[in-house]
Structure formats: structure tokens, C-alpha cells
C-alpha positions, 0 to 999 in steps of 0.5 A: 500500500502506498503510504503518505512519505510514498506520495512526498517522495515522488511530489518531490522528486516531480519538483527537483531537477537532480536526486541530490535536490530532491533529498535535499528538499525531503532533509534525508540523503541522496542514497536514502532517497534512492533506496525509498525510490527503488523500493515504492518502483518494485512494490509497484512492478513500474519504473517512476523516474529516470536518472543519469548523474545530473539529471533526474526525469520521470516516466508518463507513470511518474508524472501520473502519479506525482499529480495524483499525490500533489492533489492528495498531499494538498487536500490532506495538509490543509483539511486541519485547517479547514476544520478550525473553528473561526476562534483560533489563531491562524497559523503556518506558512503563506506562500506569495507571489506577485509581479516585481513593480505590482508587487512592491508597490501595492502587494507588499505594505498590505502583507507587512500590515497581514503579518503583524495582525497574523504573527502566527502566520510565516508569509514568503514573498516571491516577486517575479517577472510573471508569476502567473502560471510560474509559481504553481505551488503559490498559494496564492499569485497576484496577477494583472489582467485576464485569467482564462485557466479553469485551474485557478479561481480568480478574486478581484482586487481592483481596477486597472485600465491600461493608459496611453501616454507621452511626456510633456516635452516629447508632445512640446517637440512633435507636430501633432498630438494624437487625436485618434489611437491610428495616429499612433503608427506615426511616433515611435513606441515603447512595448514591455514584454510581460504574460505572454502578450503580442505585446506590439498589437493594441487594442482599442475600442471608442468609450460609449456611456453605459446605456449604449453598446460598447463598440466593437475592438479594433487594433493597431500594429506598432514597430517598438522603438524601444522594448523591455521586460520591465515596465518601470524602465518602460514608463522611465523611458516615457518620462524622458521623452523617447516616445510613447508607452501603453502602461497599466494605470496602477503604474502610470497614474502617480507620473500622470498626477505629478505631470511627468507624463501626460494621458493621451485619448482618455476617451478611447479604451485601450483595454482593462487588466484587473489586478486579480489574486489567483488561487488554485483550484485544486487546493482545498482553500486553507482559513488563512489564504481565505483571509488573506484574500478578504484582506487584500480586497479591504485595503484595494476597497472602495477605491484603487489606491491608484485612483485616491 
């Protein structure tokens, strides 16, 4: 029969790249991982893993079985939990993550208010490029913009709409300012590469009010002049003039208000991206992630603090 320590071995072997990492993960030694490995393969007549000096891989059986026990250990490890009474302290560990300007800006001073209300609770952190879907074993992932995977379960934090802007002095320096988003063909632009996006194709649709039909989405291909994994460095460039940039408002709206750039076509939409945090859906949900969630969408409410 296979036993609890069976399904952590072979999770953990599903999440390491060598014996060595895996053992170390689990706090036992490579040889005595190897030992267990080979005794789980023979009670089940299969072969679970693959394994060469550097590199460790497993079977199509393996991968079956290490996301069967991934589902169970998680069930299993939060069903305490979820039966605590609402009188308890919150305890054990929070994983985190969330994109580095996002996150640092909005999602870390609310965890560092979380922790000291929780001090129970160790919260880890991770700010990525783009943690979602990187960080799969997150509890949970703030992200921005759509979410169209039925594996996580998206809670709304706040709005966020994507802004076109330009600074002052590119404007001053330009023949024309643009009064239509094909205009923007004819300006050199600033792209960040972030999600996954066709980060070159904008999208953009005329704003209607909301008793009439919204208008259908067009879009313009633009030729970057200048692009960039960082969406900070993208709105730097923007503020020295180099062009225009296509920023989430949560980012551009302090630079708008100080008058270091300038919102162009506020009466076109260039998309909204909701600022959401992820959880996933196959994890029973533990008491502390549902507060986590209630208290991040308290202090997002009722207004972003992009809008105060």
C-alpha cells in the first residue's frame, strides 16, 4: 500500500531537477532517497523516474502519479485547517507571489500590515517577472489582467485600465498630438514584454456611456522603438521623452498626477487588466489564504489606491 512519505517522495522528486535536490528538499540523503525510490518502483512492478548523474526525469507513470499525490498531499495538509473553528489563531506558512513593480508597490505594505495582525502566520514573498502560471505551488499569485485557466479561481482586487501616454516635452517637440489611437503608427513606441502578450498589437475600442453598446475592438500594429521586460524602465523611458508607452494605470497614474507624463485619448479604451489574486483550484482553500484574500480586497476597497 502506498503510504503518505510514498506520495512526498515522488511530489518531490516531480519538483527537483537532480536526486541530490530532491533529498535535499525531503532533509534525508541522496542514497536514502534512492533506496525509498527503488523500493515504492518494485512494490509497484513500474519504473517512476529516470536518472543519469545530473539529471533526474520521470516516466508518463511518474508524472501520473506525482499529480495524483500533489492533489492528495494538498487536500490532506490543509483539511486541519479547514476544520478550525473561526476562534483560533491562524497559523503556518503563506506562500506569495506577485509581479516585481505590482508587487512592491501595492502587494507588499498590505502583507507587512497581514503579518503583524497574523504573527502566527510565516508569509514568503516571491516577486517575479510573471508569476502567473510560474509559481504553481503559490498559494496564492497576484496577477494583472485576464485569467482564462479553469485551474485557478480568480478574486478581484481592483481596477486597472491600461493608459496611453507621452511626456510633456516629447508632445512640446512633435507636430501633432494624437487625436485618434491610428495616429499612433506615426511616433515611435515603447512595448514591455510581460504574460505572454503580442505585446506590439493594441487594442482599442471608442468609450460609449453605459446605456449604449460598447463598440466593437479594433487594433493597431506598432514597430517598438524601444522594448523591455520591465515596465518601470518602460514608463522611465516615457518620462524622458523617447516616445510613447501603453502602461497599466496602477503604474502610470502617480507620473500622470505629478505631470511627468501626460494621458493621451482618455476617451478611447485601450483595454482593462484587473489586478486579480489567483488561487488554485485544486487546493482545498486553507482559513488563512481565505483571509488573506478578504484582506487584500479591504485595503484595494472602495477605491484603487491608484485612483485616491
Amino acid at each position: 500500500m502506498i503510504q503518505i512519505e510514498d506520495l512526498r517522495l515522488v511530489r518531490a522528486l516531480a519538483k527537483s531537477a537532480s536526486l541530490s535536490a530532491a533529498a535535499r528538499s525531503m532533509n534525508v540523503t541522496a542514497p536514502a532517497l534512492s533506496v525509498r525510490l527503488k523500493r515504492l518502483e518494485a512494490q509497484l512492478g513500474i519504473n517512476l523516474a529516470v536518472r543519469s548523474a545530473h539529471r533526474l526525469g520521470l516516466t508518463s507513470e511518474g508524472e501520473r502519479l506525482a499529480a495524483e499525490a500533489a492533489q492528495l498531499l494538498d487536500r490532506l495538509e490543509t483539511l486541519p485547517e479547514m476544520l478550525q473553528s473561526e476562534g483560533q489563531a491562524l497559523s503556518g506558512a503563506l506562500r506569495v507571489s506577485a509581479p516585481f513593480g505590482f508587487g512592491r508597490q501595492h502587494v507588499a505594505p498590505l502583507l507587512g500590515k497581514f503579518a503583524k495582525l497574523h504573527p502566527r502566520i510565516r508569509v514568503h514573498l516571491d516577486l517575479l517577472e510573471t508569476p502567473w502560471p510560474t509559481r504553481r505551488d503559490a498559494d496564492v499569485v497576484i496577477h494583472i489582467g485576464e485569467v482564462r485557466d479553469s485551474s485557478w479561481i480568480a478574486h478581484p482586487l481592483a481596477p486597472n485600465e491600461r493608459w496611453l501616454c507621452a511626456s510633456p516635452g516629447y508632445l512640446k517637440s512633435e507636430r501633432f498630438v494624437p487625436t485618434h489611437p491610428r495616429d499612433v503608427l506615426e511616433h515611435p513606441c515603447i512595448c514591455i514584454r510581460e504574460n505572454e502578450e503580442d505585446v506590439t498589437l493594441w487594442h482599442f475600442r471608442k468609450r460609449t456611456r453605459s446605456s449604449k453598446p460598447a463598440k466593437p475592438s479594433e487594433s493597431i500594429r506598432v514597430t517598438p522603438a524601444m522594448t523591455t521586460n520591465d515596465g518601470d524602465v518602460a514608463r522611465q523611458w516615457c518620462e524622458q521623452g523617447l516616445g510613447l508607452v501603453l502602461r497599466s494605470e496602477w503604474d502610470a497614474a502617480a507620473a500622470v498626477a505629478r505631470g511627468r507624463l501626460r494621458r493621451l485619448l482618455p476617451q478611447w479604451s485601450f483595454g482593462d487588466v484587473p489586478a486579480v489574486a489567483l488561487t488554485p483550484a485544486r487546493k482545498g482553500t486553507t482559513a488563512r489564504v481565505v483571509e488573506l484574500i478578504r484582506f487584500l480586497q479591504a485595503g484595494f476597497r472602495p477605491k484603487a489606491p491608484w485612483r485616491s
